[in-house]
FIDREN-884214 format. One record per residue (C-alpha): x, y, z; residue in one letter; residue number from 1. Coordinates in Angstrom, 1 decimal, decimal comma. Example, Ala and Ser with C-alpha at 12.3 -4.5 7.8 and 13.67 -1.06 7.14 Angstrom:
REM residues 2
REC        u        v        w   resn   resi
REC     12,3     -4,5      7,8      A      1
REC     13,7     -1,1      7,1      S      2
END
This chain:
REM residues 97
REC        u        v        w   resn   resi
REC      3,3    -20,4    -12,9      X      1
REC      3,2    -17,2    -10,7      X      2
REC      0,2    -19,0     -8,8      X      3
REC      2,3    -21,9     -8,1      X      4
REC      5,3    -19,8     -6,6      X      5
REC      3,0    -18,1     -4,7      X      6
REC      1,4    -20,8     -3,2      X      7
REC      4,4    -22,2     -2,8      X      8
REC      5,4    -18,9     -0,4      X      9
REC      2,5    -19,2      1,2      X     10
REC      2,8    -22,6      2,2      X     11
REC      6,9    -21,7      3,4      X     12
REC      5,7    -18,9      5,4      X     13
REC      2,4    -20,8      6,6      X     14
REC      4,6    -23,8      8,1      X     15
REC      7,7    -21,2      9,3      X     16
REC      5,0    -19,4     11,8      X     17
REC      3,6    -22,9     12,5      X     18
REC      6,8    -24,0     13,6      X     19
REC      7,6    -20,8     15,6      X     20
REC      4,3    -20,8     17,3      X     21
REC      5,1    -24,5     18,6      X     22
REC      8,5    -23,7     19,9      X     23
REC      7,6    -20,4     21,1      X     24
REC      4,8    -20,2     23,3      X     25
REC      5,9    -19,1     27,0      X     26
REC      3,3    -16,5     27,7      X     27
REC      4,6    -13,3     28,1      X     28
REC      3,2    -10,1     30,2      X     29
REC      2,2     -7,2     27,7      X     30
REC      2,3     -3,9     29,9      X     31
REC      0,3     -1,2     28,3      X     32
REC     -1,1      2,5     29,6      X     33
REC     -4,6      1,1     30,6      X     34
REC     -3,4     -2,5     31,8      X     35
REC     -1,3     -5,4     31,1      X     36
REC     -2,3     -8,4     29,1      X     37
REC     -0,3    -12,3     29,0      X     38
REC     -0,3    -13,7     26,0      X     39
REC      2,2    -16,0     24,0      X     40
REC      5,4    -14,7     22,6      X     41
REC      4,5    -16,1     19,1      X     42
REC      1,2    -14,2     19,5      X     43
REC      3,1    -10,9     20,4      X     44
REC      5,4    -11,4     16,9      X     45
REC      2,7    -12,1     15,0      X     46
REC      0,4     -9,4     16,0      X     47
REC      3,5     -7,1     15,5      X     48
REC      4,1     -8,2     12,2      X     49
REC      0,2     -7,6     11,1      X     50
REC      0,3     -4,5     12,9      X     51
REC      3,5     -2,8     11,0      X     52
REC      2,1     -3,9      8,0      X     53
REC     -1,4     -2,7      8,2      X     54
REC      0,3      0,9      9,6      X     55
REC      2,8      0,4      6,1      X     56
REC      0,1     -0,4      3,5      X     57
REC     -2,0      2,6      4,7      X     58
REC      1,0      4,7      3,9      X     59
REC      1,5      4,2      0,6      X     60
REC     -2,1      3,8     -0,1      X     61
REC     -2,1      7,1      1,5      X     62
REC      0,7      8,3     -0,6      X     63
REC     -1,0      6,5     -3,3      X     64
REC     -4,1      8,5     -3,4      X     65
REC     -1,8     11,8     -3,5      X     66
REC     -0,6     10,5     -6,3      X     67
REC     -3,4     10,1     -7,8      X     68
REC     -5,3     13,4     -7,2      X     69
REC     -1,5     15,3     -8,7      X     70
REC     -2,3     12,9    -11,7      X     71
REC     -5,5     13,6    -12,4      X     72
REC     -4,9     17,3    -12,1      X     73
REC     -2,0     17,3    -14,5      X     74
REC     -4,5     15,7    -17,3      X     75
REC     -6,9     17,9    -16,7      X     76
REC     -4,2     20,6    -17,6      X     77
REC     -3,0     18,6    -20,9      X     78
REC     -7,0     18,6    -21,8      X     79
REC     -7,0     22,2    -21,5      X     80
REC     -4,3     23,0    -23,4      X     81
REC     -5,2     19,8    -26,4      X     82
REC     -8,6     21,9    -26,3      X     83
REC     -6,7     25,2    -26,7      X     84
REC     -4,1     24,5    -29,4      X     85
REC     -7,1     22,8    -31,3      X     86
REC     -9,3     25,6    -31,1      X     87
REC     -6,5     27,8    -32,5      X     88
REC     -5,2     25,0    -35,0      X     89
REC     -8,8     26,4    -36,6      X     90
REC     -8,7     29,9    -36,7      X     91
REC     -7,9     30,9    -40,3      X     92
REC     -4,5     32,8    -40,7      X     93
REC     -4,7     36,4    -41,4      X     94
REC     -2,0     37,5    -44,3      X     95
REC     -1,3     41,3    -43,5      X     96
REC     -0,2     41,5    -47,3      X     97
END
């Protein structure tokens, strides 16, 4: 069921930039620091979009992989102290009577 639905947004999204694409292609002038470039509108949006979403997932892989390292770093500490209280869990107890 999930693939369906998201097929199903797939195909919404698919036919939405279709559409856009057809309606919007005037070609606009792209003015950058080493040049200018023309290109369709449509094109601009969608090179946007992909853009900010490539700069977004590297973020919170990023902040993903923080994440991670903290993690791992916290287990290692539990480990240490499982190892400790086990190690002391079988010394015997010394009655000072």
């Amino acid at each position: 069921m999930k693939r369906i639905i998201t097929i199903a947004i797939f195909i919404a999204v698919f036919s939405a930039g279709a559409a856009f694409s057809t309606v919007n292609n005037i070609p606009v002038d792209i003015q950058y620091y080493l040049g200018t470039v023309t290109m369709p509108i449509s094109l601009v949006v969608i090179l946007s979009l992909v853009i900010g979403i490539t700069l977004g997932a590297l973020a919170i892989f990023i902040g993903s992989l923080q994440l991670r390292y903290e993690n791992r770093r916290l287990q290692n500490k539990i480990d240490l102290r499982e190892q400790e209280l086990d190690s002391l869990r079988i010394l015997p107890i010394k009655d000072s009577h």
